[in-house]
C-alpha positions in Angstrom: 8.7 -2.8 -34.3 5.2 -3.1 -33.4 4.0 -1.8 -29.6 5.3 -3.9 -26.8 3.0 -5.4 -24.6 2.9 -4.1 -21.0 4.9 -8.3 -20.4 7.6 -7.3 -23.2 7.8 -3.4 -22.1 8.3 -4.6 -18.2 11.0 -6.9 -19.5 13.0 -4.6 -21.8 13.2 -1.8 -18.8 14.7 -4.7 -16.4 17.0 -5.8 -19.2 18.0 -2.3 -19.1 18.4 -2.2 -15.3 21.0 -5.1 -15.5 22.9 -4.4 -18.1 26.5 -5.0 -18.4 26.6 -7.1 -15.5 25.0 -5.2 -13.1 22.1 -7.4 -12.6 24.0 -9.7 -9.9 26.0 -7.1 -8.3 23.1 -4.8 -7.6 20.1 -7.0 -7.4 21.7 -10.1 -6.6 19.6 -12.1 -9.2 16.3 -11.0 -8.4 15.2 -9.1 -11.8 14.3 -12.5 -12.9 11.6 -12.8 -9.8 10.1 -9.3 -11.2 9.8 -10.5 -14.4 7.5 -13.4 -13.5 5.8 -12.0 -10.7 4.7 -8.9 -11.7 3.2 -8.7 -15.3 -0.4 -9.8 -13.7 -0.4 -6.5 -12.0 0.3 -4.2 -15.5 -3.6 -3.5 -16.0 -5.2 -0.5 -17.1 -4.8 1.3 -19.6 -2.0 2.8 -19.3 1.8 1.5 -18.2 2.3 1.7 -14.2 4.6 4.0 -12.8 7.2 1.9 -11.4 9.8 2.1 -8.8 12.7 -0.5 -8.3 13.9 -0.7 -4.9 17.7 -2.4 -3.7 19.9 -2.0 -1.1 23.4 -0.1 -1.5 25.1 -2.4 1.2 25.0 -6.1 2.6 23.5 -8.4 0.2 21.7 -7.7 -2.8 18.3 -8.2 -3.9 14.9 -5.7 -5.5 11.7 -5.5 -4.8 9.2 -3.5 -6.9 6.2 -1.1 -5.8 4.1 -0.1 -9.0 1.5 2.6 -9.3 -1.9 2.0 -11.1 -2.8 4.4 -13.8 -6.7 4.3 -15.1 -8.3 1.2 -14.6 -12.2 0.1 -15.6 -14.6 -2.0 -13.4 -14.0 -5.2 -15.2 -10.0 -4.9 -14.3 -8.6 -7.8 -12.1 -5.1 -9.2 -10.9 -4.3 -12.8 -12.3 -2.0 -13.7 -9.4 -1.8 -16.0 -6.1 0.2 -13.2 -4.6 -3.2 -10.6 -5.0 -5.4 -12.5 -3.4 -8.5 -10.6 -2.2 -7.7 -7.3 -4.6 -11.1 -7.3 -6.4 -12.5 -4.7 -4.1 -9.5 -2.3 -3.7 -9.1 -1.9 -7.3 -13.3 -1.4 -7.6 -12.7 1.2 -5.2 -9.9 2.8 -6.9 -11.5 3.0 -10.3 -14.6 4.6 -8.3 -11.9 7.4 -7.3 -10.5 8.2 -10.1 -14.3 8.7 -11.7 -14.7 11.0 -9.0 -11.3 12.9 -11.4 -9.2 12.4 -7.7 -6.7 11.0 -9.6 -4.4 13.9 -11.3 -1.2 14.3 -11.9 -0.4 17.1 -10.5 1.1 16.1 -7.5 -2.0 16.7 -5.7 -4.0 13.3 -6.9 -4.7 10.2 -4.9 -2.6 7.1 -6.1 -3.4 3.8 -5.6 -0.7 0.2 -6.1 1.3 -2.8 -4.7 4.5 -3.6 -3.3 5.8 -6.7 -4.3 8.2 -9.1 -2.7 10.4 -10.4 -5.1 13.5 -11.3 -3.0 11.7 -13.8 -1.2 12.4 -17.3 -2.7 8.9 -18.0 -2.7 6.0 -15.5 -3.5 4.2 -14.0 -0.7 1.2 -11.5 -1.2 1.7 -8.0 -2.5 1.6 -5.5 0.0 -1.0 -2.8 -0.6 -0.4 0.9 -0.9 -2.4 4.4 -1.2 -1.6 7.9 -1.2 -4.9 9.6 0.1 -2.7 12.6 0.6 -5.3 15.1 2.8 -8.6 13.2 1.6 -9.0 11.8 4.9 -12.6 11.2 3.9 -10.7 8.0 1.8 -8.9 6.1 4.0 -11.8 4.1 5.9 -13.8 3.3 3.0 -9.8 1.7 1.2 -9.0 0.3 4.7 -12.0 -1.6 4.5 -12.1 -2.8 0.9 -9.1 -4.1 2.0 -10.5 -6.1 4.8 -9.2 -4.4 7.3 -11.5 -1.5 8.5 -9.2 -1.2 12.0 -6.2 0.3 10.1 -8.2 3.4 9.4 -8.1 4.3 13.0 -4.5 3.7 13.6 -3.4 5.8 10.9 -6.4 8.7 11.2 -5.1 8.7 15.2 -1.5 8.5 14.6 -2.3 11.6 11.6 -3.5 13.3 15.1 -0.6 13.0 16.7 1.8 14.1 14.0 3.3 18.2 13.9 2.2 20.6 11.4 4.3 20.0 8.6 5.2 16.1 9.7 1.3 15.4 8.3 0.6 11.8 7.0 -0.4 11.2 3.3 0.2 8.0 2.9 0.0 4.0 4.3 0.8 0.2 3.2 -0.2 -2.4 4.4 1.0 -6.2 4.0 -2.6 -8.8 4.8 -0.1 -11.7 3.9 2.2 -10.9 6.9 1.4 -12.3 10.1 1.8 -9.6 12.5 3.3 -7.0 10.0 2.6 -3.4 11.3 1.2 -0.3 9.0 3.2 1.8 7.3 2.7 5.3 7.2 4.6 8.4 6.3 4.5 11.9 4.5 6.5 14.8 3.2 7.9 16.9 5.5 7.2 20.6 4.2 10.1 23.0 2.9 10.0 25.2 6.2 10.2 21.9 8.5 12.9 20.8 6.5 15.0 23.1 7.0 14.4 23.7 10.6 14.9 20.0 11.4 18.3 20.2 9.1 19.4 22.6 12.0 18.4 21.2 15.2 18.4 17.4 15.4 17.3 17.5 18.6 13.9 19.1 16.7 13.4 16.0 15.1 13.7 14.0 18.1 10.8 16.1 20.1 8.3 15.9 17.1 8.2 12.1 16.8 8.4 11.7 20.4 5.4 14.0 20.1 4.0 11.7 17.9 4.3 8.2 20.0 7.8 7.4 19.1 10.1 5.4 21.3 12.9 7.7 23.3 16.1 6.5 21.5 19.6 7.6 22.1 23.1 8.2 20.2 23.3 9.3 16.5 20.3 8.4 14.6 18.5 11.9 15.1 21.9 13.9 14.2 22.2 11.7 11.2 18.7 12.4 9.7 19.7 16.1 10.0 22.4 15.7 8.4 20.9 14.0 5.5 18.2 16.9 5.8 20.7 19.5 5.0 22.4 17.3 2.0 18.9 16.7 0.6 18.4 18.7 -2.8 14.5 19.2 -2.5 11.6 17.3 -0.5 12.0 15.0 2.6 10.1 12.0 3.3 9.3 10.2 6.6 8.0 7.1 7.3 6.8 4.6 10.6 5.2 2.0 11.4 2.0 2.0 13.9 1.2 -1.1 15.6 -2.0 -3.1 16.1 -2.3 -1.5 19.7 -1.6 2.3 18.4 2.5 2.1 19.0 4.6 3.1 17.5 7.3 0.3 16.4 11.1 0.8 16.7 11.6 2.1 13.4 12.2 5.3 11.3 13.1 6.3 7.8 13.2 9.0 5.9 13.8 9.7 1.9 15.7 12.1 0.1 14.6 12.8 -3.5 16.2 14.0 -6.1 15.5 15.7 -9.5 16.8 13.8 -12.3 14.4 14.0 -15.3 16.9 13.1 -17.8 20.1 10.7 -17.6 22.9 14.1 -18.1 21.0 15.3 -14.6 21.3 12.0 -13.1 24.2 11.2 -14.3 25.6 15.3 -12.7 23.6 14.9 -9.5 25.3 11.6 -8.6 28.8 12.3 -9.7 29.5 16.2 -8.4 25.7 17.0 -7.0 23.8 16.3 -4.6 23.1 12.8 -5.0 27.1 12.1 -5.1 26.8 14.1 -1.4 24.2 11.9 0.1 25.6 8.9 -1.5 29.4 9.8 -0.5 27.8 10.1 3.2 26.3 6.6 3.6 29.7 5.3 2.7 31.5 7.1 4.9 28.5 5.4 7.5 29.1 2.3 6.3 25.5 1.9 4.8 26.8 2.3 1.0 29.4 0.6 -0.5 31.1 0.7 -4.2 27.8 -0.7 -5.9 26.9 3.0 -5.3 28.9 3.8 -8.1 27.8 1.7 -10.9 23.6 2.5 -10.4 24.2 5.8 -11.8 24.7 3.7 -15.3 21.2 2.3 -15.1 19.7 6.1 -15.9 17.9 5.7 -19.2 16.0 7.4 -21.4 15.3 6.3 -25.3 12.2 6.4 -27.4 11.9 3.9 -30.6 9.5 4.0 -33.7 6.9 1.5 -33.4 3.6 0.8 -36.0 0.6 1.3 -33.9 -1.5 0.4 -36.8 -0.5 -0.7 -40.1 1.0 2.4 -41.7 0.7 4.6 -38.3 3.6 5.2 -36.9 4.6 6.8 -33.6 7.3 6.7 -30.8 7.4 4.5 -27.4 10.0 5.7 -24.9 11.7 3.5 -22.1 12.9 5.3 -18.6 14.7 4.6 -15.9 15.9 7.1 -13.6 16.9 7.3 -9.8 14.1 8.8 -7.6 14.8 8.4 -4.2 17.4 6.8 -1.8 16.1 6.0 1.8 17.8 5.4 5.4 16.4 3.8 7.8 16.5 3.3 11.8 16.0 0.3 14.3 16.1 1.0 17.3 18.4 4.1 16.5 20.9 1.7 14.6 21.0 2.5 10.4 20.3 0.0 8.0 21.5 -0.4 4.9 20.5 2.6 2.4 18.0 1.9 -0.3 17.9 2.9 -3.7 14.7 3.5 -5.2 14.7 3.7 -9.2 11.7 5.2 -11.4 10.8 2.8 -14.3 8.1 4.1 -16.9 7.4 3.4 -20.8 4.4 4.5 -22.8 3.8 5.9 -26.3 4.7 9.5 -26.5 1.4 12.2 -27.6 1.3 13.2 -31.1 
């Protein structure tokens, strides 16, 4: 076969996704939304990292954040839904000549979030990890029109305790009153602290502006603390005025680089523990069960010039699953899904 294009490649990982019936059950129809609303974002010159997102309870639906990888000057979106983008991605390809960009963990990163459970398209939400290149976040806030978000989130990164630091925000210009989103990893130390002492939680994001809230949202977020294999991630959402708004999450991520570790983390390891928890809250139900079968990992001969020969490989693999808060009530649980495809190095 020759190399898919970035159209076909999207496609064949979403085919992939929904297979054997899982399409409705988990995504509730909406793969075919991704399918046509998101190939004008697949520039560069590289695949983007990908990251399918769908609810384990209530009813079912995806949405679809992307990451850019290198882009050049001339790149542009081709969409209604990325209106006014021209300047972010200037600004991004600027960064990543400045080599900010790595891989390593360490690197700024730069994409959209896009709607695609919403009958009709609304604009792609905006998203960048500055991690502590602070220096970054004014000059992207305001090639994004919108120079008053840097304040919010360089206060609210005041506010925050050592180890709760921000790295990154998203914003939504196509939302009428939507709030930004901000969030970071809380480090290994916190982590396990906060797994310990609920009420340690609590204090910290009262510390940082977050509304007193009773029962057992702060004891649940420990919980998932102590079940969570590796890092922890926390998000809120800051207000036009500074507040914060009503809601918390945080994400548990797990290590599955191939589909015989996803495949063991959700069906004895941790993943099955977390998972087997938001059912017994009532935030999972038995879809839980079949989105361990969407883990993938295949590469296939293609001709990248006549007689040259490599391999492409597909992947899917769960990343992260997230809980959420309102007003100290949980929402449904989240699965996030990692989606990438390239050609593999000689």
């Amino acid at each position: 076969m020759l190399v898919p294009t970035y159209a076909e490649t999207l496609e064949m990982l979403c085919i992939q996704a929904g297979g054997n019936d899982r399409a409705e059950e988990l995504f509730g129809g909406c793969l075919q939304n991704v399918m046509r609303r998101v190939p004008p974002f697949l520039i560069g010159s590289s695949f983007p990292e990908m990251y399918l997102e769908f609810p384990l309870a209530g009813d079912p639906f995806c949405d679809l954040t992307l990451l850019l990888g290198e882009l050049s000057t001339e790149c542009r979106i081709d969409s209604p839904i990325a209106a006014d983008t021209d300047s972010l991605l200037g600004f991004y390809s600027k960064v990543q000549a400045n080599g900010l960009c790595t891989k390593d963990g360490s690197g700024v990163s730069f994409g959209f979030e896009i709607d695609c459970s919403s009958p009709d398209p609304v604009a792609a939400g905006a998203y960048f990890q500055p991690r502590k290149r602070h220096e970054l976040v004014r000059p992207f806030c305001e090639a994004a029109g919108n120079a008053a978000a840097a304040d919010l989130y360089l206060a609210q990164n005041a506010r925050m305790s050592p180890g709760w630091e921000l790295s990154y925000l998203g914003m939504f210009q196509g939302r009428e009153g939507s709030p930004l989103r901000v969030g970071g990893y809380v480090d290994a130390i916190e982590k396990d602290r906060c797994a310990d002492d609920p009420a340690r939680i609590s204090r910290i994001l009262q510390n940082a502006g977050f509304p007193a809230i009773h029962g057992e949202a702060f004891a649940q977020a420990a919980r998932v603390m102590h079940l969570a294999p590796s890092k922890i991630d926390f998000q809120v959402d800051v207000l036009p005025d500074g507040r914060l708004g009503d809601a918390f999450a945080i994400e548990v991520f797990f290590d599955c680089g191939s589909s015989a570790s996803a495949r063991e983390s959700f069906t004895e390891g941790a993943g099955a523990q977390v998972v087997s928890q938001c059912r017994e809250w009532g935030i999972a139900d038995e879809r839980a069960e079949r989105m361990v079968d969407m883990a993938f990992m295949r590469a296939l001969p293609v001709e990248i010039v006549e007689g040259v020969r490599a391999f492409f490989y597909f992947k899917t693999m769960p990343c992260w699953l997230k809980l959420r808060w309102v007003n100290g009530i949980l929402q449904p649980a989240k699965m996030y899904y990692f989606m990438l495809a390239g050609p593999i190095p000689a």
